[in-house]
mmCIF file of the N, C-alpha and C atoms, coordinates in Angstrom:
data_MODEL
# 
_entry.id   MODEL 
# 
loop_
_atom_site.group_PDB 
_atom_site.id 
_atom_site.type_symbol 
_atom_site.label_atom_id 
_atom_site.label_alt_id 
_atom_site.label_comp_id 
_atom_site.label_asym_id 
_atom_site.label_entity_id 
_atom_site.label_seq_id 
_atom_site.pdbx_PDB_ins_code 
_atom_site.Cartn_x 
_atom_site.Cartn_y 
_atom_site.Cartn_z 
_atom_site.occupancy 
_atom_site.B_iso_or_equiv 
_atom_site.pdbx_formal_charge 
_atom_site.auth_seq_id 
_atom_site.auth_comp_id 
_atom_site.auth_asym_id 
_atom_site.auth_atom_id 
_atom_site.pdbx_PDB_model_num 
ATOM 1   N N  . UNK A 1 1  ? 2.189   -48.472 -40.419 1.00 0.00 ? 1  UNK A N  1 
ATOM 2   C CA . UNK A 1 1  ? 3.388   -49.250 -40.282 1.00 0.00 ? 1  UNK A CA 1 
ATOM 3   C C  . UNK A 1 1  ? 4.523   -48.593 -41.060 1.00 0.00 ? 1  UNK A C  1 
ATOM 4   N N  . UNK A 1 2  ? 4.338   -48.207 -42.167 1.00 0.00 ? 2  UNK A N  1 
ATOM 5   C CA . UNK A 1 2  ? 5.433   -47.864 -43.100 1.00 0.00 ? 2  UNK A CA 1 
ATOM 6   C C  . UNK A 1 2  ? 5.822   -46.152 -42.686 1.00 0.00 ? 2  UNK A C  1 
ATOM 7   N N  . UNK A 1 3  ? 4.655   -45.081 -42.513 1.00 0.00 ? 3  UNK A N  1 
ATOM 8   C CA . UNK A 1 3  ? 5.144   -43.965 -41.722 1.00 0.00 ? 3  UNK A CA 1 
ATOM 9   C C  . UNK A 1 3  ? 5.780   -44.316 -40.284 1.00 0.00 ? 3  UNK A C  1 
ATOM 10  N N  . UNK A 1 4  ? 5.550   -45.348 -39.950 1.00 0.00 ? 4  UNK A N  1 
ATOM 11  C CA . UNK A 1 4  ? 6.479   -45.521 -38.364 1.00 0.00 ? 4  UNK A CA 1 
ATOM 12  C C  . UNK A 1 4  ? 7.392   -45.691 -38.840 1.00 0.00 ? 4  UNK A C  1 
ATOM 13  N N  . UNK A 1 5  ? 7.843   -46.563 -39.765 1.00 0.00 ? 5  UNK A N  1 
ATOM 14  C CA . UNK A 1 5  ? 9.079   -46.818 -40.171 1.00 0.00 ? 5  UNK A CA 1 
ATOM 15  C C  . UNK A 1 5  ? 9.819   -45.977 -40.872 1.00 0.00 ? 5  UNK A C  1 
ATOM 16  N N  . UNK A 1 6  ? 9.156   -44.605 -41.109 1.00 0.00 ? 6  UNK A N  1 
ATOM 17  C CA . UNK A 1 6  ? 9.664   -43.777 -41.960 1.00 0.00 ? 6  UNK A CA 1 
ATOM 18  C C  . UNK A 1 6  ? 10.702  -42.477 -40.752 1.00 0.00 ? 6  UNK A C  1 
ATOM 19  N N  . UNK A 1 7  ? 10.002  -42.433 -39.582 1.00 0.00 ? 7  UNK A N  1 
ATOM 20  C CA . UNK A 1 7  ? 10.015  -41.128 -38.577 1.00 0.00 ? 7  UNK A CA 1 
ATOM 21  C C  . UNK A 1 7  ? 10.981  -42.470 -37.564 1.00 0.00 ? 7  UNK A C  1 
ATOM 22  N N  . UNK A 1 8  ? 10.651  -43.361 -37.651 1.00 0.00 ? 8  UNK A N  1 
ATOM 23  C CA . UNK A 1 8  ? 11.534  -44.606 -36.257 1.00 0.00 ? 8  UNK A CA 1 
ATOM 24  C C  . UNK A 1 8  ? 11.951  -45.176 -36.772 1.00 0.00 ? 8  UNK A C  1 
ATOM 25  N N  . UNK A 1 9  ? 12.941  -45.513 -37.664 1.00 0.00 ? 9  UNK A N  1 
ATOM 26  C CA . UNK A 1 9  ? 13.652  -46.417 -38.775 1.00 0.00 ? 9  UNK A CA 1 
ATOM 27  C C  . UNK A 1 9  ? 14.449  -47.640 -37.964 1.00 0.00 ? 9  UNK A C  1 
ATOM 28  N N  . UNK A 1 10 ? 15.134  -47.482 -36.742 1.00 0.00 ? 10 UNK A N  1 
ATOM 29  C CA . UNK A 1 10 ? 15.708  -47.876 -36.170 1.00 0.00 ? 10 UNK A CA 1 
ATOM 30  C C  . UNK A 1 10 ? 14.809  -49.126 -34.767 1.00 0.00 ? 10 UNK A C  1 
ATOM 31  N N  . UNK A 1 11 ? 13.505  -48.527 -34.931 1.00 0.00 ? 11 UNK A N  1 
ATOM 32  C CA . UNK A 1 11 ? 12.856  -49.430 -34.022 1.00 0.00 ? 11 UNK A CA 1 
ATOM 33  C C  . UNK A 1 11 ? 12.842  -50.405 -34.633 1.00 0.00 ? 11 UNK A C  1 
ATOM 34  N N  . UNK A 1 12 ? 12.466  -52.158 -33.475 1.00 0.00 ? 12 UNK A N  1 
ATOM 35  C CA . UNK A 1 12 ? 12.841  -52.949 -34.036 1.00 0.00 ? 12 UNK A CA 1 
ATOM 36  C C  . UNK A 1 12 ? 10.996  -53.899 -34.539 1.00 0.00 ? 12 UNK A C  1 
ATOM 37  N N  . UNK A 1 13 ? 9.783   -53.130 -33.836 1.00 0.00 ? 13 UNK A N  1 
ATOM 38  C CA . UNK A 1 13 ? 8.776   -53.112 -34.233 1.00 0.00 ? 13 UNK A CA 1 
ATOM 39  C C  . UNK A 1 13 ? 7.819   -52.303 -34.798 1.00 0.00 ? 13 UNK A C  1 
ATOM 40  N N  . UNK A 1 14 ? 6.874   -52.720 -35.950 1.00 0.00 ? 14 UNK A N  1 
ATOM 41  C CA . UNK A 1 14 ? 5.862   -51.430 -36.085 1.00 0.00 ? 14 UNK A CA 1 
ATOM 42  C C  . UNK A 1 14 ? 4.804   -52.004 -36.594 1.00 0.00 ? 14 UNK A C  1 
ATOM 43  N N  . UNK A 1 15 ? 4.318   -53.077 -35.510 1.00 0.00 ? 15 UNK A N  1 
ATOM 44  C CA . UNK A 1 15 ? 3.059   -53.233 -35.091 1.00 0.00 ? 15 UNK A CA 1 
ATOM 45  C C  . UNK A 1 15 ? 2.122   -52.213 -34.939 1.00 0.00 ? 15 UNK A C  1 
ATOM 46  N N  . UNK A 1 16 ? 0.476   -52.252 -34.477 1.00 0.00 ? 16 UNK A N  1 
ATOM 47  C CA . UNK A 1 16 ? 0.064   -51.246 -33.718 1.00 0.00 ? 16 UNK A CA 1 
ATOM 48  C C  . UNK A 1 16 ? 0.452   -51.164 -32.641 1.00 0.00 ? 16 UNK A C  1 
ATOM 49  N N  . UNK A 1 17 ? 0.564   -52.535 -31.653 1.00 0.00 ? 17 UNK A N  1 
ATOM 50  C CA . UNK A 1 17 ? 0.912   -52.418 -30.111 1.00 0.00 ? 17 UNK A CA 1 
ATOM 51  C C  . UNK A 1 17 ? 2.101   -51.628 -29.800 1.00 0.00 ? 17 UNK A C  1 
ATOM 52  N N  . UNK A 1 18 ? 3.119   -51.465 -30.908 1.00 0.00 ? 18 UNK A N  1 
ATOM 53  C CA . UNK A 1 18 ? 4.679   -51.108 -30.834 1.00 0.00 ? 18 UNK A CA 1 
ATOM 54  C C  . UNK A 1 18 ? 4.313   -50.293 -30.658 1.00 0.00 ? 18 UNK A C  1 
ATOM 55  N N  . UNK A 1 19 ? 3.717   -49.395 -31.882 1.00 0.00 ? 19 UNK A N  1 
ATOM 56  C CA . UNK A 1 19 ? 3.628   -48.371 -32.237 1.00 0.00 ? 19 UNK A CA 1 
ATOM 57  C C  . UNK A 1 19 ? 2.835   -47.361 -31.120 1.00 0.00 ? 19 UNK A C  1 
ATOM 58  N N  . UNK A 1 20 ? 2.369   -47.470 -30.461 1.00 0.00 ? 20 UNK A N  1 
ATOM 59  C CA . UNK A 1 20 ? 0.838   -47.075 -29.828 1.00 0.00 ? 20 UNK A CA 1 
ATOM 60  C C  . UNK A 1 20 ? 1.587   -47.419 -28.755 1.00 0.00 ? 20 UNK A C  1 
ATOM 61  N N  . UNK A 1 21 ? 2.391   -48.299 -27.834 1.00 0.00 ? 21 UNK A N  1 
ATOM 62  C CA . UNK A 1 21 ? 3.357   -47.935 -26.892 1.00 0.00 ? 21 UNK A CA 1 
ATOM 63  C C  . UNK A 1 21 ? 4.459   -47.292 -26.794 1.00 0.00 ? 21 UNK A C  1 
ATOM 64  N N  . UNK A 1 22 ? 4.692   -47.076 -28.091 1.00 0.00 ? 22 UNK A N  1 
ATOM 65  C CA . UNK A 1 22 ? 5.868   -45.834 -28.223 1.00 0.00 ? 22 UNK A CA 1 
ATOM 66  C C  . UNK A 1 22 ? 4.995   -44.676 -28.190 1.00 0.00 ? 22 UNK A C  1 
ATOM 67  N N  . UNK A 1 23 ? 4.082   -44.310 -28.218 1.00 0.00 ? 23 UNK A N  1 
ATOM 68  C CA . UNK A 1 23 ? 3.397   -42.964 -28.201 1.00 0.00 ? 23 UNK A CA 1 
ATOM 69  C C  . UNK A 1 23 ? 2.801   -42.947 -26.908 1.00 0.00 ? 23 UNK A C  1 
ATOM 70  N N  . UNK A 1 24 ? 2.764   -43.796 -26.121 1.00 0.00 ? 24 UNK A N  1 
ATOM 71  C CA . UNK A 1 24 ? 2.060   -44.038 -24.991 1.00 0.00 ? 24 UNK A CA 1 
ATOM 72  C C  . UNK A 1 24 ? 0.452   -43.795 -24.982 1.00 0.00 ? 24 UNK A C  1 
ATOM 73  N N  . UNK A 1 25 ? -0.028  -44.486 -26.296 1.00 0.00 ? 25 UNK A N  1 
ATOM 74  C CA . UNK A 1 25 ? -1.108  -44.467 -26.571 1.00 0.00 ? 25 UNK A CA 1 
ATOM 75  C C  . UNK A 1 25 ? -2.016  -46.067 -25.677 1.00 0.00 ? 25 UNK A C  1 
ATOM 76  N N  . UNK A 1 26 ? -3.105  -45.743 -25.067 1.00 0.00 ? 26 UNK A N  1 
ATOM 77  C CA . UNK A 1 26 ? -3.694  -46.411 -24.400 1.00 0.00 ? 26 UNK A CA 1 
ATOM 78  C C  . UNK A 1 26 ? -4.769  -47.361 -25.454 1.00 0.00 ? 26 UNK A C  1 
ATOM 79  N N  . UNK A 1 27 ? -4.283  -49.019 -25.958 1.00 0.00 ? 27 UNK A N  1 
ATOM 80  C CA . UNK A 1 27 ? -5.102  -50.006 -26.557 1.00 0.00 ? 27 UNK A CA 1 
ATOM 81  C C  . UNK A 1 27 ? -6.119  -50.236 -25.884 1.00 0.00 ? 27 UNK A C  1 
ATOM 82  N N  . UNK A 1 28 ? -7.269  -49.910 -26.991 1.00 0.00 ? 28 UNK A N  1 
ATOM 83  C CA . UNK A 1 28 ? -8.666  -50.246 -26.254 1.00 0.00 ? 28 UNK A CA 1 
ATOM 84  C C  . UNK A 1 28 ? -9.314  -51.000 -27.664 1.00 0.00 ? 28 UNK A C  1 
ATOM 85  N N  . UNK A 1 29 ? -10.106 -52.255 -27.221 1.00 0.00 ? 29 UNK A N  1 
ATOM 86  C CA . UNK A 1 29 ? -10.879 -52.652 -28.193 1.00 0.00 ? 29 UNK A CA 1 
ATOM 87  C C  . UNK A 1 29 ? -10.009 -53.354 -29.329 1.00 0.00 ? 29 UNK A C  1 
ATOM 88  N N  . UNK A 1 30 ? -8.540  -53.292 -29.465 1.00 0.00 ? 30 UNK A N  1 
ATOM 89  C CA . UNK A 1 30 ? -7.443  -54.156 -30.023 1.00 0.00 ? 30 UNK A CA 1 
ATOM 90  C C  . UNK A 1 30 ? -8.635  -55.121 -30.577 1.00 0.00 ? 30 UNK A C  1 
ATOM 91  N N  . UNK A 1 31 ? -8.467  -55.519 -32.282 1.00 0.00 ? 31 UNK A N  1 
ATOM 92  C CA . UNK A 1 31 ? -9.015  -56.347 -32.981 1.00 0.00 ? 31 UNK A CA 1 
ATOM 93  C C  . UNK A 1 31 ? -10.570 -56.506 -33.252 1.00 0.00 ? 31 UNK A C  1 
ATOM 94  N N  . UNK A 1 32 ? -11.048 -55.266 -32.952 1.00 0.00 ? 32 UNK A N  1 
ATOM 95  C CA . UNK A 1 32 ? -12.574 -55.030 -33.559 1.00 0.00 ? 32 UNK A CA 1 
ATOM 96  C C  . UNK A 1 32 ? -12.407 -53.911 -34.922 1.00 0.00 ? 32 UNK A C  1 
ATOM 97  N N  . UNK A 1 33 ? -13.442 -53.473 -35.678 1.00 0.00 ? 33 UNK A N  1 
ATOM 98  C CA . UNK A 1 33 ? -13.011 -52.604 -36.346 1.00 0.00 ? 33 UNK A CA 1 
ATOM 99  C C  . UNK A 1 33 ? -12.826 -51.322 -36.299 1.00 0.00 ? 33 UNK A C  1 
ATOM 100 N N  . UNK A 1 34 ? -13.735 -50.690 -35.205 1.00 0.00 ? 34 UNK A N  1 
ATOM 101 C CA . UNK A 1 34 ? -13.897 -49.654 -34.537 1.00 0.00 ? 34 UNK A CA 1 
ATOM 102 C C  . UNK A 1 34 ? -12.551 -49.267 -33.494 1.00 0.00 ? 34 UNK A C  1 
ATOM 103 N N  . UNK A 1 35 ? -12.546 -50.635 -32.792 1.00 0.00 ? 35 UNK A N  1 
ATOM 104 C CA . UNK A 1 35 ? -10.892 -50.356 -31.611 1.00 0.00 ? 35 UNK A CA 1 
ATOM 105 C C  . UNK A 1 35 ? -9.536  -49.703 -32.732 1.00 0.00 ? 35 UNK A C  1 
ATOM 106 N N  . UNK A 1 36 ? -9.437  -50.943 -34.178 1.00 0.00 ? 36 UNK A N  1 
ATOM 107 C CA . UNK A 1 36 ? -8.283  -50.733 -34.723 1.00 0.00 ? 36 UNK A CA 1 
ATOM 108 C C  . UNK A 1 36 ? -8.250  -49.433 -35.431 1.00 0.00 ? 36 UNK A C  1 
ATOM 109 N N  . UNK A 1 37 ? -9.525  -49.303 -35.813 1.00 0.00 ? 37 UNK A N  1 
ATOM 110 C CA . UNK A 1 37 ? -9.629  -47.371 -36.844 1.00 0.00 ? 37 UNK A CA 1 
ATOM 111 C C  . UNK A 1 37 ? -9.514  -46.480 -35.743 1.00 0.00 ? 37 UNK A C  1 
ATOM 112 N N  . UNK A 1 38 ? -9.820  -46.239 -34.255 1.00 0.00 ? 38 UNK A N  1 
ATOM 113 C CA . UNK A 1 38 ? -9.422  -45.489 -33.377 1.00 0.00 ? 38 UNK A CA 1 
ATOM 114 C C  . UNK A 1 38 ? -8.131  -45.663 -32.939 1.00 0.00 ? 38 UNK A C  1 
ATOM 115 N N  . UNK A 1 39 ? -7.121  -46.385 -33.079 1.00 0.00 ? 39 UNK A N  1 
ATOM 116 C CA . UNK A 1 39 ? -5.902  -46.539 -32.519 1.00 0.00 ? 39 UNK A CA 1 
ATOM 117 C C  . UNK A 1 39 ? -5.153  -46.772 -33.627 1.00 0.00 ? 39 UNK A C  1 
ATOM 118 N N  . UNK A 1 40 ? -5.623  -46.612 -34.689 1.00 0.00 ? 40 UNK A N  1 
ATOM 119 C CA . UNK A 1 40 ? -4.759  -46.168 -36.610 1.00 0.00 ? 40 UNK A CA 1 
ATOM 120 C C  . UNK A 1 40 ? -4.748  -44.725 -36.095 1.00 0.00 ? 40 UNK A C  1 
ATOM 121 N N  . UNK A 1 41 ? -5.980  -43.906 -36.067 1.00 0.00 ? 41 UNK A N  1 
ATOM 122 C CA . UNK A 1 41 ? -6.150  -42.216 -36.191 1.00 0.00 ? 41 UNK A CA 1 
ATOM 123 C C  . UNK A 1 41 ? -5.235  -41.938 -35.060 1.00 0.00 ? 41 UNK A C  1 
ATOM 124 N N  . UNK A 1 42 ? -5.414  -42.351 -33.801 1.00 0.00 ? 42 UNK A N  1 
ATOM 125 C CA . UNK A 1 42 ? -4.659  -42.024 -32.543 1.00 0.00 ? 42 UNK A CA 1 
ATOM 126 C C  . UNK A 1 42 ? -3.215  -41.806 -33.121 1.00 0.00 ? 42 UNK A C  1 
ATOM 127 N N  . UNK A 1 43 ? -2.474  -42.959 -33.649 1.00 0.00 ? 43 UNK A N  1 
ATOM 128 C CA . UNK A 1 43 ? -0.983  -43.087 -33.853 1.00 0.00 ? 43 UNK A CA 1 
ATOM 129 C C  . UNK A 1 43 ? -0.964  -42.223 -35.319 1.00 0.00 ? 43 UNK A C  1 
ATOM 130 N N  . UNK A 1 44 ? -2.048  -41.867 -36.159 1.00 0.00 ? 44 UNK A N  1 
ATOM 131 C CA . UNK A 1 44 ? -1.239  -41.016 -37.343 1.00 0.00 ? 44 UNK A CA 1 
ATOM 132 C C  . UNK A 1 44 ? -1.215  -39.696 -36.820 1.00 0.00 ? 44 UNK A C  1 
ATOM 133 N N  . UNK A 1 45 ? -1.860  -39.393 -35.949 1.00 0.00 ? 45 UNK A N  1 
ATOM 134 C CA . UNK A 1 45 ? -2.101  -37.799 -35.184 1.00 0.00 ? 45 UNK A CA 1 
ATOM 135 C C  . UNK A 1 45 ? -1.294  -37.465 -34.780 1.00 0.00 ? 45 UNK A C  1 
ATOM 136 N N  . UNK A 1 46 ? 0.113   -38.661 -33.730 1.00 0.00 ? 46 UNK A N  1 
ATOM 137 C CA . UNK A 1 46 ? 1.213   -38.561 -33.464 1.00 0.00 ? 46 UNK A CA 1 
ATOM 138 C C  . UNK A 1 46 ? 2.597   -38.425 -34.144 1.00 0.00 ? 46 UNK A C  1 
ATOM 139 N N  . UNK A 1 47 ? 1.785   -39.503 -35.333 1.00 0.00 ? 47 UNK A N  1 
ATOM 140 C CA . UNK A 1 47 ? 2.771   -39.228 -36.728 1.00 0.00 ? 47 UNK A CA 1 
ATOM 141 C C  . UNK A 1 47 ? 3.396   -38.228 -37.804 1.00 0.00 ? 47 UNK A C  1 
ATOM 142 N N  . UNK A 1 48 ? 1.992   -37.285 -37.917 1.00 0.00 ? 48 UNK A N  1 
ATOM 143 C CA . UNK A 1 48 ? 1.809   -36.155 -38.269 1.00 0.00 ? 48 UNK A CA 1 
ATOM 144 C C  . UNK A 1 48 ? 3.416   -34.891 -38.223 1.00 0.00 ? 48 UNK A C  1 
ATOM 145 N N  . UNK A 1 49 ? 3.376   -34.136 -36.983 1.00 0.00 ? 49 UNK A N  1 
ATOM 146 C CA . UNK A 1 49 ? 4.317   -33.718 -36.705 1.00 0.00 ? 49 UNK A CA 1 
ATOM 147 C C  . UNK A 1 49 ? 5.409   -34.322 -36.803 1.00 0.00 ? 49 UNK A C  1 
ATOM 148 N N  . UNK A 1 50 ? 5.939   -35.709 -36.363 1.00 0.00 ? 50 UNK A N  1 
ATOM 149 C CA . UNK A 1 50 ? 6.981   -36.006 -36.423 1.00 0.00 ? 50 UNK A CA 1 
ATOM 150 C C  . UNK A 1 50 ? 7.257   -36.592 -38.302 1.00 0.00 ? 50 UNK A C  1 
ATOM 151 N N  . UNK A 1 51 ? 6.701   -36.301 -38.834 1.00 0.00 ? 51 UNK A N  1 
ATOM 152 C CA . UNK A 1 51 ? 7.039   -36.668 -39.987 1.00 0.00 ? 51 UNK A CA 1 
ATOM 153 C C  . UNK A 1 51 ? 7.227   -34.976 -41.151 1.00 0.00 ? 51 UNK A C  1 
ATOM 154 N N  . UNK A 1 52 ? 6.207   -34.170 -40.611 1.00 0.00 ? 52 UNK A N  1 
ATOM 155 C CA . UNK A 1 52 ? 6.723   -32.810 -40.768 1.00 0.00 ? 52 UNK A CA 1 
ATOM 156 C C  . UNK A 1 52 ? 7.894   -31.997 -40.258 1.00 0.00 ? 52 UNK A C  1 
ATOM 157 N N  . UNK A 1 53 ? 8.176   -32.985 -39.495 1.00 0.00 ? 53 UNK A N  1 
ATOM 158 C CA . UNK A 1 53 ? 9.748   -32.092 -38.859 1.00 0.00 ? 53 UNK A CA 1 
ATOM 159 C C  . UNK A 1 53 ? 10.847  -32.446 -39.987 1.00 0.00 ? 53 UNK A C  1 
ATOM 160 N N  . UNK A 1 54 ? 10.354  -34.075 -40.682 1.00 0.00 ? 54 UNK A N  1 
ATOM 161 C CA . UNK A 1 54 ? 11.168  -34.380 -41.709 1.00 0.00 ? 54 UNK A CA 1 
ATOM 162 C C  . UNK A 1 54 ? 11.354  -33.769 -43.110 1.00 0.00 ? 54 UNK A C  1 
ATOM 163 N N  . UNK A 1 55 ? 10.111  -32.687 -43.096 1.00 0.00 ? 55 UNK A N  1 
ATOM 164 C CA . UNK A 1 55 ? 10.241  -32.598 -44.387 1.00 0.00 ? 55 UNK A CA 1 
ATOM 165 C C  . UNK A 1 55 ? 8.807   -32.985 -45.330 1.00 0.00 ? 55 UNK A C  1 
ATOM 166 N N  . UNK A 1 56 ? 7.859   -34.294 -44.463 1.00 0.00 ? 56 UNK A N  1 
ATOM 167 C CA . UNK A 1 56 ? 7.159   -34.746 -45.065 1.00 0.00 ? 56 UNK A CA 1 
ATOM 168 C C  . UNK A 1 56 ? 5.554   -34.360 -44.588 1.00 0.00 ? 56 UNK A C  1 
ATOM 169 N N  . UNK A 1 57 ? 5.089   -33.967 -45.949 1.00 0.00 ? 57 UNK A N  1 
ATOM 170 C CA . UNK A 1 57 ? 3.992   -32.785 -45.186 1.00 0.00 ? 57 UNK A CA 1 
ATOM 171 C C  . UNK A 1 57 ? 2.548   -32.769 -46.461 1.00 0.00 ? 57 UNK A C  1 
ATOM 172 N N  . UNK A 1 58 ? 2.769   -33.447 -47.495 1.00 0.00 ? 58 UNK A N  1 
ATOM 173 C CA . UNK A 1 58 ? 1.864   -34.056 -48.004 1.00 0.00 ? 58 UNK A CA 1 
ATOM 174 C C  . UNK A 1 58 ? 1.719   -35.202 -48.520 1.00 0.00 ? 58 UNK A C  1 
ATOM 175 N N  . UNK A 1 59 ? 0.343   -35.712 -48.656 1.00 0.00 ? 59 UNK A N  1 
ATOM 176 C CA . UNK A 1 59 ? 0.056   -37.363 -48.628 1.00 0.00 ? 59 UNK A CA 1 
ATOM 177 C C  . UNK A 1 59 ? 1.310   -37.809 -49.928 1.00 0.00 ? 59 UNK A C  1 
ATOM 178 N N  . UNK A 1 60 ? 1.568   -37.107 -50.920 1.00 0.00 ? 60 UNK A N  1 
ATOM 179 C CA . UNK A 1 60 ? 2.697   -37.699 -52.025 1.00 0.00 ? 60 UNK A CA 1 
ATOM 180 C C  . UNK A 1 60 ? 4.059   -37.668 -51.639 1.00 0.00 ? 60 UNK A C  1 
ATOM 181 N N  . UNK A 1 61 ? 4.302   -37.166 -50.683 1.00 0.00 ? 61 UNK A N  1 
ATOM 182 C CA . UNK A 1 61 ? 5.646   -36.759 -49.695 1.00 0.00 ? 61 UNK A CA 1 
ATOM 183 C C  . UNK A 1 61 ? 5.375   -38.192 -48.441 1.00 0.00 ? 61 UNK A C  1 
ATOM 184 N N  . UNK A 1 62 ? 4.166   -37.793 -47.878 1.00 0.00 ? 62 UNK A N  1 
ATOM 185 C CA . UNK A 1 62 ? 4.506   -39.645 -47.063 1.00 0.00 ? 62 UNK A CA 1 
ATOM 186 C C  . UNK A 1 62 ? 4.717   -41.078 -47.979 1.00 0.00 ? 62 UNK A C  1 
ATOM 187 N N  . UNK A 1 63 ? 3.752   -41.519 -48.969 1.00 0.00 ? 63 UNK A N  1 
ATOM 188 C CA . UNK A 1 63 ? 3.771   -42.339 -50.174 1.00 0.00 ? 63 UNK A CA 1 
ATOM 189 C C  . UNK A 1 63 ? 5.315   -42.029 -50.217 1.00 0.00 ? 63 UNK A C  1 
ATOM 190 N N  . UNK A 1 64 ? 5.890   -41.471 -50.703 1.00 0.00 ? 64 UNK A N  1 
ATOM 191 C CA . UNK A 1 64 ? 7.250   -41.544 -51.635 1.00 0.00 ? 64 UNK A CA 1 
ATOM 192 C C  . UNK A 1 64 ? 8.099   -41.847 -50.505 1.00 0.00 ? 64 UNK A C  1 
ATOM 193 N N  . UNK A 1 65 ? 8.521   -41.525 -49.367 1.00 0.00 ? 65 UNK A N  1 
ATOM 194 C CA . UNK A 1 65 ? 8.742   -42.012 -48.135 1.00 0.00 ? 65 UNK A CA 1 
ATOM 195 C C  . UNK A 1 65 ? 8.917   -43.219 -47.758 1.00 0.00 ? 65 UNK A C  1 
ATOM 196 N N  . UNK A 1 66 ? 7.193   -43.320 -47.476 1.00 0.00 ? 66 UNK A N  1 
ATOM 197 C CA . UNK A 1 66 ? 7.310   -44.668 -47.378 1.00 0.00 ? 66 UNK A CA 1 
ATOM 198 C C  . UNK A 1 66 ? 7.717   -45.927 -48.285 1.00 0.00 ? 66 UNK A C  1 
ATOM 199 N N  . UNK A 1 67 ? 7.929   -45.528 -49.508 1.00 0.00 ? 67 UNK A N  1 
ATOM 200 C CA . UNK A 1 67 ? 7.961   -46.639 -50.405 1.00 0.00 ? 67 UNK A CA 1 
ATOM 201 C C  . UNK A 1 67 ? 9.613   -46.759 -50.714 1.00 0.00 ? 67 UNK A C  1 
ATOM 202 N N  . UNK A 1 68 ? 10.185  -46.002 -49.839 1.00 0.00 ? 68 UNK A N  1 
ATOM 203 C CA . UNK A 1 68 ? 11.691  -46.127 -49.394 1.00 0.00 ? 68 UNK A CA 1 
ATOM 204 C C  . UNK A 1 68 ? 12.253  -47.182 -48.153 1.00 0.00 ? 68 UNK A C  1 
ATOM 205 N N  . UNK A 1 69 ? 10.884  -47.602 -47.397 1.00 0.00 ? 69 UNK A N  1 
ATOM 206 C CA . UNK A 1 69 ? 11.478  -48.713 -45.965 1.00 0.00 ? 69 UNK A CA 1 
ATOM 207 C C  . UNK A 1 69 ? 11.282  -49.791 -46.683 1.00 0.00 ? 69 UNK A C  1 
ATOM 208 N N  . UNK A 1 70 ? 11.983  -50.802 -45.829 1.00 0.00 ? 70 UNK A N  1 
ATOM 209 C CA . UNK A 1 70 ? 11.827  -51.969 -46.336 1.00 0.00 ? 70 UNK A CA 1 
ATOM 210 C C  . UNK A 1 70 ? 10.420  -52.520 -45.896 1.00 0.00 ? 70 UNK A C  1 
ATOM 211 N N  . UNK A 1 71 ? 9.666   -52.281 -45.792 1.00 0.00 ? 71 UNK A N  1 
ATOM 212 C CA . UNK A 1 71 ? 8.040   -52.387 -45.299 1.00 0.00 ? 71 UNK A CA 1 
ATOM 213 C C  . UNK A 1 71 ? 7.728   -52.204 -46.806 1.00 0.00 ? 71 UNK A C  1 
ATOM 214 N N  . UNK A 1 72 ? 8.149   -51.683 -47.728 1.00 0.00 ? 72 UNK A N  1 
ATOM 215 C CA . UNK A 1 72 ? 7.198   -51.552 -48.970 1.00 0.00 ? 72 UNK A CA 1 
ATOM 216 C C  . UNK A 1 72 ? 7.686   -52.632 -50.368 1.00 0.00 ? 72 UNK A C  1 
ATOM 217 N N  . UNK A 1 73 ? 8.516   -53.873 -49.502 1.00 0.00 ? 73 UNK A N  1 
ATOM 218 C CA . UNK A 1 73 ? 8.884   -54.268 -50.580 1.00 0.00 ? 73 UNK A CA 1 
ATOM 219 C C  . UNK A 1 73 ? 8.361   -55.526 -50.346 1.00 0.00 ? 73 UNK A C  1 
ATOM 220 N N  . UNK A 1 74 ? 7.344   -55.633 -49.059 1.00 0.00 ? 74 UNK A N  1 
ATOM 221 C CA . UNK A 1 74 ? 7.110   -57.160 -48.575 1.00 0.00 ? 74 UNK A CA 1 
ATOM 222 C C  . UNK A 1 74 ? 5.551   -57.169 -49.369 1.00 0.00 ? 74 UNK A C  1 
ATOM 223 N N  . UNK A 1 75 ? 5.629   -58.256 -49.882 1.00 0.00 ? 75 UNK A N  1 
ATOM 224 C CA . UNK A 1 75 ? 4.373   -58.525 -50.478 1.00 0.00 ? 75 UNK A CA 1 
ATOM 225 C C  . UNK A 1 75 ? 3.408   -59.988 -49.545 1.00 0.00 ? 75 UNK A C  1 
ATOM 226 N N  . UNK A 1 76 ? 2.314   -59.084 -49.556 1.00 0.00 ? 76 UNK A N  1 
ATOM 227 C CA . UNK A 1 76 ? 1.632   -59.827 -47.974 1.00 0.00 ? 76 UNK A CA 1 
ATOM 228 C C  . UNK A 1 76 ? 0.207   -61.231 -49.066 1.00 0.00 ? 76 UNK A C  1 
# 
């Protein structure tokens, strides 16, 4: 959620479903544990590059990133 929000700042969701239809990633199994850890890996694989084009290219470079959206200030 918070790397989507880091590379798509401007989208107005970052759900998985958002997220995973902006990549035109195909939901399978949605809400088991196996469906959601295959369609987490799917969308960070996509994330990857587009977050290296930014600049951001190790795990302390996404962290610091992310803890810049407003996604990191909501306490759940």
């Amino acid at each position: 959620l918070m790397l989507s929000a880091v590379v798509q700042p401007n989208q107005p969701e970052h759900n998985l479903e958002a997220i995973a239809a902006r990549f035109g990633i195909n939901v399978i199994g949605r809400h088991t544990a196996l469906g959601d850890a295959i369609l987490t890996g799917e969308i960070f694989l996509k994330l990857i590059p587009l977050l290296a084009a930014q600049g951001i290219k190790t795990l302390k470079d996404a962290r610091e990133a992310s803890q810049q959206t407003s996604y990191a200030r909501l306490h759940y």
